[in-house]
C-alpha positions as CSV (number, residue, x, y, z in Angstrom):
1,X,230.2,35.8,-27.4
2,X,230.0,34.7,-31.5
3,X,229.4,37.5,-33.6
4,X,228.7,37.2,-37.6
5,X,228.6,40.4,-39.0
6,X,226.0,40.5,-42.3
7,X,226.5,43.3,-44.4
8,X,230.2,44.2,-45.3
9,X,229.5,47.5,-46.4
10,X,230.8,50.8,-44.4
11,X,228.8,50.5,-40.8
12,X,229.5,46.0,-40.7
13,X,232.7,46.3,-41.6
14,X,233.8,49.6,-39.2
15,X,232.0,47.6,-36.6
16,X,233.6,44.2,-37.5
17,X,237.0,45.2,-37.2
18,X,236.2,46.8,-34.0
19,X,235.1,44.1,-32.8
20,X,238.2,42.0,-34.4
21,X,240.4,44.0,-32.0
22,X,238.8,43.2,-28.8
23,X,239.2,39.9,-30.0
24,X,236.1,38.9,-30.0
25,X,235.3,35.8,-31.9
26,X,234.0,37.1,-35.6
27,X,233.0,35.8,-38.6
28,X,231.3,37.7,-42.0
29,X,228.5,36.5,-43.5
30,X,228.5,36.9,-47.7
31,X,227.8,36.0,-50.6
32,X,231.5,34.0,-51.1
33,X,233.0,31.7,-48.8
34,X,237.0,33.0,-48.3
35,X,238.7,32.0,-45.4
36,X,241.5,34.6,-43.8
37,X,239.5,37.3,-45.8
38,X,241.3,41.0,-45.2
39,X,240.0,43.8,-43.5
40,X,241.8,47.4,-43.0
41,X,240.0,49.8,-41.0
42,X,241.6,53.1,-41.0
43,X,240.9,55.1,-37.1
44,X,240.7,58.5,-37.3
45,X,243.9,59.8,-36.4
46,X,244.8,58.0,-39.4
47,X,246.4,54.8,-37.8
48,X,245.6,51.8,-40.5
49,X,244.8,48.3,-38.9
50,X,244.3,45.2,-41.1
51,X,242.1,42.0,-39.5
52,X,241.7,38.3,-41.0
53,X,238.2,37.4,-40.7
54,X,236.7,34.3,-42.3
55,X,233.8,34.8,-44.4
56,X,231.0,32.3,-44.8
57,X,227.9,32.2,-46.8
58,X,225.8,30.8,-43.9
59,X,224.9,31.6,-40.3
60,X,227.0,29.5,-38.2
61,X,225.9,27.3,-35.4
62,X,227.3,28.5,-32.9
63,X,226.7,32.6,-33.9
64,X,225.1,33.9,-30.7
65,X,224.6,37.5,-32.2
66,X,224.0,38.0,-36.2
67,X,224.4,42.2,-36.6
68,X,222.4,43.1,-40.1
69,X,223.9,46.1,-41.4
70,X,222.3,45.7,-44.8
71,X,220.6,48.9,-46.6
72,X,216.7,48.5,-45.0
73,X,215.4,47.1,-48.1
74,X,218.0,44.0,-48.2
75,X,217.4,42.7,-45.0
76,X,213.9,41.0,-45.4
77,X,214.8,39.4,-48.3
78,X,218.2,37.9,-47.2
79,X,217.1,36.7,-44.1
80,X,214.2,35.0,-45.5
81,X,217.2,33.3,-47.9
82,X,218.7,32.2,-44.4
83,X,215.6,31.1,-42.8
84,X,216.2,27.3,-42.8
85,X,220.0,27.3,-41.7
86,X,219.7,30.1,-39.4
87,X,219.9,28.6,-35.8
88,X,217.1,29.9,-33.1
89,X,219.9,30.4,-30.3
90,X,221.2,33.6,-32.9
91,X,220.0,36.5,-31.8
92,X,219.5,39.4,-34.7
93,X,220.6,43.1,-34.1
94,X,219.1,45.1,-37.1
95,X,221.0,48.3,-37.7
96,X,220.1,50.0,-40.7
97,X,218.4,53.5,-42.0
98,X,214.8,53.8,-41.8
99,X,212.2,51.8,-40.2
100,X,210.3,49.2,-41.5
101,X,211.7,45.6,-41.0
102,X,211.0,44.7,-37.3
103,X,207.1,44.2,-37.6
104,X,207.7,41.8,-40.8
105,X,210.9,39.9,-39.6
106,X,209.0,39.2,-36.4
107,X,206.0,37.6,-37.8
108,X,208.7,35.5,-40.3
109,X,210.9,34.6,-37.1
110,X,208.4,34.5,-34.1
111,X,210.6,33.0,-31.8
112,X,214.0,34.6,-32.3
113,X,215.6,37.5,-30.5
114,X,215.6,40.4,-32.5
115,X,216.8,43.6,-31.1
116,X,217.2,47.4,-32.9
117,X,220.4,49.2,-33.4
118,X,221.1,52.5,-34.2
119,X,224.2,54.1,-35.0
120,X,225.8,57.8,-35.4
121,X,228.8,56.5,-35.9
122,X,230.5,57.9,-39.9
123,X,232.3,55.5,-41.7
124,X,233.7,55.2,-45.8
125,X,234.2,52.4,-47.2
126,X,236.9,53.4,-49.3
127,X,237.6,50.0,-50.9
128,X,236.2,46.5,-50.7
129,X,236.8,45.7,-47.1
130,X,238.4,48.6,-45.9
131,X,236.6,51.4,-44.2
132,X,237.5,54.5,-42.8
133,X,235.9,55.6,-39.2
134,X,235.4,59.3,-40.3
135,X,232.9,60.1,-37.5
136,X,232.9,59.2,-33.3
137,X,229.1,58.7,-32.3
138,X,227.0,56.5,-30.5
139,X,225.0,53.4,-31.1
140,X,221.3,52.5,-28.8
141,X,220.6,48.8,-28.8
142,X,216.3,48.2,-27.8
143,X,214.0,45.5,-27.7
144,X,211.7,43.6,-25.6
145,X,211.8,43.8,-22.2
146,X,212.1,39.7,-21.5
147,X,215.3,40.2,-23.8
148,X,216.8,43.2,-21.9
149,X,219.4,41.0,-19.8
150,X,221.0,39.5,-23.2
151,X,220.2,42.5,-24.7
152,X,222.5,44.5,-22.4
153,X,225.5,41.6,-22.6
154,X,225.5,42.4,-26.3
155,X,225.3,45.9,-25.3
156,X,228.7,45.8,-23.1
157,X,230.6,44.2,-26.1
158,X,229.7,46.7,-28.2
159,X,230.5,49.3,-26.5
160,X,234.1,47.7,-25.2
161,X,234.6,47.6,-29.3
162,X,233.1,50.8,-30.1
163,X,232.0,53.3,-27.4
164,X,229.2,54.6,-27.0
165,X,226.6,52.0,-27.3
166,X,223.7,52.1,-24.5
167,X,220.6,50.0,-24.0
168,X,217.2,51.9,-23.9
169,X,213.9,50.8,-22.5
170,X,212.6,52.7,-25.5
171,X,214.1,52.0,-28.6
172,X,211.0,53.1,-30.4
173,X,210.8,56.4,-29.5
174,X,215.2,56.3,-30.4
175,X,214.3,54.5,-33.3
176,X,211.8,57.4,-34.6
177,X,214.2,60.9,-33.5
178,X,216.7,58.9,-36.2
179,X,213.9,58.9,-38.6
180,X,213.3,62.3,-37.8
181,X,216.5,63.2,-38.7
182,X,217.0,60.8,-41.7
183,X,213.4,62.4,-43.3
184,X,215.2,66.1,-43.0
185,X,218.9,65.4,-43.9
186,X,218.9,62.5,-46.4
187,X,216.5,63.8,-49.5
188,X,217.5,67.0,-49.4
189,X,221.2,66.2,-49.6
190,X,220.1,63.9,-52.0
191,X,218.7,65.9,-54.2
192,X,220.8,68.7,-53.9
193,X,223.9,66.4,-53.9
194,X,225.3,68.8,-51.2
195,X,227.4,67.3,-47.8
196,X,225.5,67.4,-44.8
197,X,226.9,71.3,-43.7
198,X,225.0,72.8,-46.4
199,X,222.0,72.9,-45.1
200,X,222.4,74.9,-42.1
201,X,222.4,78.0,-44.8
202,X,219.3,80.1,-44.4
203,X,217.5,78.9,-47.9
204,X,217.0,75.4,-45.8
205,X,215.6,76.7,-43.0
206,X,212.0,76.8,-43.7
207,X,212.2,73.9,-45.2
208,X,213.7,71.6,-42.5
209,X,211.4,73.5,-40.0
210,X,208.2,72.2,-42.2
211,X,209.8,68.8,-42.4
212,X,210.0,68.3,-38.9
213,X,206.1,70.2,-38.5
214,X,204.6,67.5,-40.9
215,X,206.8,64.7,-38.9
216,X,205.5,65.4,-35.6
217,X,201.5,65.2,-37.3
218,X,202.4,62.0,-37.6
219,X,204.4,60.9,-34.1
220,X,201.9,62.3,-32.3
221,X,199.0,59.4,-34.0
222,X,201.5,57.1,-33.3
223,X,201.7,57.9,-29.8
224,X,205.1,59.3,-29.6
225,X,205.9,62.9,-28.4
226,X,208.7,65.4,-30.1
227,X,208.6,69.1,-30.8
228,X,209.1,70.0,-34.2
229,X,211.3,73.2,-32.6
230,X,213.3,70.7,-30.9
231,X,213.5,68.6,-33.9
232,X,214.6,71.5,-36.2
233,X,217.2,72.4,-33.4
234,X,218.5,68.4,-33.7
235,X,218.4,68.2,-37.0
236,X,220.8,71.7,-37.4
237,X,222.9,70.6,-34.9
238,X,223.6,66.9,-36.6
239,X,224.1,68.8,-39.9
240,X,226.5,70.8,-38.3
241,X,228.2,67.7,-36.4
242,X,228.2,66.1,-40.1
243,X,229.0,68.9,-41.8
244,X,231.9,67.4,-44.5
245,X,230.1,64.3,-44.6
246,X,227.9,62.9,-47.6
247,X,224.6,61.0,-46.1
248,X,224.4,57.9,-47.3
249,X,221.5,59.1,-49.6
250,X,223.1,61.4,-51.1
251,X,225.9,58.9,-52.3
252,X,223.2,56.5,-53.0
253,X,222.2,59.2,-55.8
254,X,225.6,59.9,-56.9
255,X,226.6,56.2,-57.9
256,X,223.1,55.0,-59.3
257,X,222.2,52.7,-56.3
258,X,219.1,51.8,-54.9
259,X,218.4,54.6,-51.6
260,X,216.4,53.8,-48.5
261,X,214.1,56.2,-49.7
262,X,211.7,53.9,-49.2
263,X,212.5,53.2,-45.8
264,X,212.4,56.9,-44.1
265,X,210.7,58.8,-46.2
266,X,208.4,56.4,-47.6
267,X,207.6,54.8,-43.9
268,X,206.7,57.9,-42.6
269,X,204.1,58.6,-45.2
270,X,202.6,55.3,-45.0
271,X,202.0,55.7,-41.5
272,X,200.4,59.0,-42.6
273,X,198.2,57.2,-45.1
274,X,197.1,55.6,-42.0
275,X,196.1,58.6,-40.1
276,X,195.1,60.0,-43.1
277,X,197.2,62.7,-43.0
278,X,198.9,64.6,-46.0
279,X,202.0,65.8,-45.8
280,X,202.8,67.8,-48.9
281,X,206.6,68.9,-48.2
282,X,207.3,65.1,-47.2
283,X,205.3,63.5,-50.5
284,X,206.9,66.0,-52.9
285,X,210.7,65.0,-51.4
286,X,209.6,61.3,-52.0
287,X,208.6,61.6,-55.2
288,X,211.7,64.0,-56.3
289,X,214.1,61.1,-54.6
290,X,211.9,58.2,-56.4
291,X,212.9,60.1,-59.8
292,X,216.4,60.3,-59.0
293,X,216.7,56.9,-57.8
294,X,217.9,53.8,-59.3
295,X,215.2,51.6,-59.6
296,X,215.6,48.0,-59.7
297,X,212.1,47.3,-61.8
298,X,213.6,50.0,-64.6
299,X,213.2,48.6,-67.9
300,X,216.1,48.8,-70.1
């Protein structure tokens, strides 16, 4: 199977050179053509591995499988830039933070494969093209159910590169327990600029336990089921999993970037809008992040 990996940053390229060294056939897609580019990935017992990948600024004919691993509010806009080059027979695998991009990529591409991805896997990028695997997880691949048998190919190379990646039959309800999760981690480490660990002291508690209450308001509209106990036991025990590690929210803070805020935080009360429902733990987050964040409309 082809595989063009879009999105160089820490999750494309930890995946990338996995993939490189099952020797599958891969290619990058970026902004500058280089051919024989370098890629290092460091494993986690500290072994260093280095990869030559070519890197094109185009989707390739014969890509079967394009995995996006841009930030959520990049991919829209840089597919619709590969629109007219990108070949039907690719199929995409979005895997990103938040939700947001299926419903809209969908009606832009009606007839190509899309699938969703998520990933616990922790990576750094540490330098351009060299990332660190700081964190062993597990990636769920979903989509529609007349897809499932490629679906599951792309599955099986996945997870012969990277283990553990499974197909579910529901990636939505996958798909929202990560945005669960995102929603109670991301802003407050973001805000706080703490790692992950911190919030399993007791000040968070109440906190996380309201953020997962005004969550499940809104799951339950959209016909999905969770407990916000359950949740709040999830979320503690990914904290605690995580606990050295910065969310990527956080470090979106820390070097004036552009955060998904939009994406998880932002999705979730727009569904609410929708129910109108308020959720005033979830709104006031939003707006705290929206202040810190880099904004790319900013004047000045």
């Amino acid at each position: 199977m082809n595989w063009q990996i879009l999105g160089a940053g820490a999750i494309g390229s930890l995946f990338a050179s996995h993939l490189a060294q099952q020797n599958q056939r891969i290619t990058l897609l970026t902004k500058m053509q280089q051919l024989g580019q370098s890629l290092a990935l460091t494993k986690q017992d500290g072994t260093t591995y280095t990869y030559s990948l070519n890197a094109f600024t185009q989707v390739q004919d014969d890509t079967q499988v394009l995995l996006v691993c841009l930030k959520a509010f990049q991919v829209l806009p840089a597919i619709t830039a590969l629109t007219d080059s990108l070949p039907r027979t690719t199929s995409l695998v979005l895997m990103h933070n938040g939700m947001g991009t299926l419903e809209p990529l969908t009606k832009l591409l009606p007839e190509q494969t899309i699938f969703s991805a998520t990933t616990t896997h922790g990576a750094l990028l540490t330098a351009p093209f060299s990332v660190t695997h700081t964190g062993a997880g597990s990636t769920i691949i979903g989509g529609n159910e007349k897809d499932k048998a490629l679906g599951q190919a792309i599955t099986a190379q996945l997870n012969d590169a990277l283990p553990n990646a499974s197909w579910s039959d529901d990636i939505t309800h996958k798909l929202w327990l990560k945005l669960a999760i995102n929603c109670a981690i991301n802003p407050l480490t973001a805000i706080h600029q703490v790692k992950n660990g911190a919030l399993l002291q007791p000040q968070f508690k109440p906190v996380l336990a309201q953020i997962c209450q005004e969550f499940c308001q809104v799951a339950t509209r959209q016909g999905l089921t969770f407990s916000a106990e359950e949740l709040l036991q999830q979320v503690r025990q990914v904290a605690h999993a995580t606990g050295n590690n910065y969310s990527s929210m956080n470090r979106d803070i820390h070097h004036g970037r552009r955060s998904e805020n939009d994406a998880i935080l932002g999705y979730l009360l727009q569904c609410a809008a929708q129910h109108q429902l308020h959720l005033p733990l979830c709104q006031q987050l939003y707006q705290q992040v929206q202040q810190l964040s880099y904004s790319p409309n900013a004047s000045g």
